[in-house]
C-alpha angles and dihedrals in degrees: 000000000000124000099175112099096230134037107246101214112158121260118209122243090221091060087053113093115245094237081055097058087031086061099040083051093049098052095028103037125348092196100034086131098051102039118078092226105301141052121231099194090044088055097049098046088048085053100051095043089049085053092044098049092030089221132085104266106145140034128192108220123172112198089262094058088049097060097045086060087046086050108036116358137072119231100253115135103240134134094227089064095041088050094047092047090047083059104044090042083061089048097048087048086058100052105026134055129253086240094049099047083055094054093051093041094052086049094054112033114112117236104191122254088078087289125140123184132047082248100052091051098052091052094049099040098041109359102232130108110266 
């Protein structure tokens, strides 16, 4: 028996158009292929903001980071869960690809409307196969 509303089989990163993973790099992570997992300016000025303004208003993601909370994380606000997926993030970089973070990245993010997967969204917004 299933209970989730679409079927999560993996899509492959060679079957996405370019322009598509050009456009998901240039809203999610400008320098996903040149960082190893985290980014150090991004951290700091999180940091600072979330000092200025003494809540917490900004977090600095990379695409890797994203996809360890995807994968393993809730989506409470804590140090402690920013700290572990820093660390993890560091680890991932180390074992996987760019191009297979993306993917999994790509076959996990959440679009809204209770869709998951690059795939699933482009079937239920415009019904066509990414």
């Amino acid at each position: 028996m299933r209970f989730q509303l679409d079927k999560r089989n993996p899509f492959n990163i060679n079957k996405i158009p370019q322009h598509l993973i050009n456009a998901f790099i240039a809203t999610k992570d400008w320098s996903f292929f040149k960082h190893s997992g985290l980014l150090w300016k991004g951290i700091i000025r999180s940091i600072l903001y979330n000092i200025y303004y003494r809540r917490k208003v900004q977090g600095a993601s990379t695409i890797t980071q994203q996809l360890i909370r995807l994968l393993f994380f809730d989506i409470k606000k804590r140090c402690s869960r920013k700290i572990k997926e820093q660390i993890y993030a560091l680890l991932v970089e180390q074992q996987f690809t760019k191009l297979q973070i993306l993917e999994a990245y790509l076959n996990h993010v959440y679009f809204g409307c209770s869709i998951y997967r690059v795939e699933a969204a482009s079937q239920r917004f415009w019904k066509k196969s990414v």
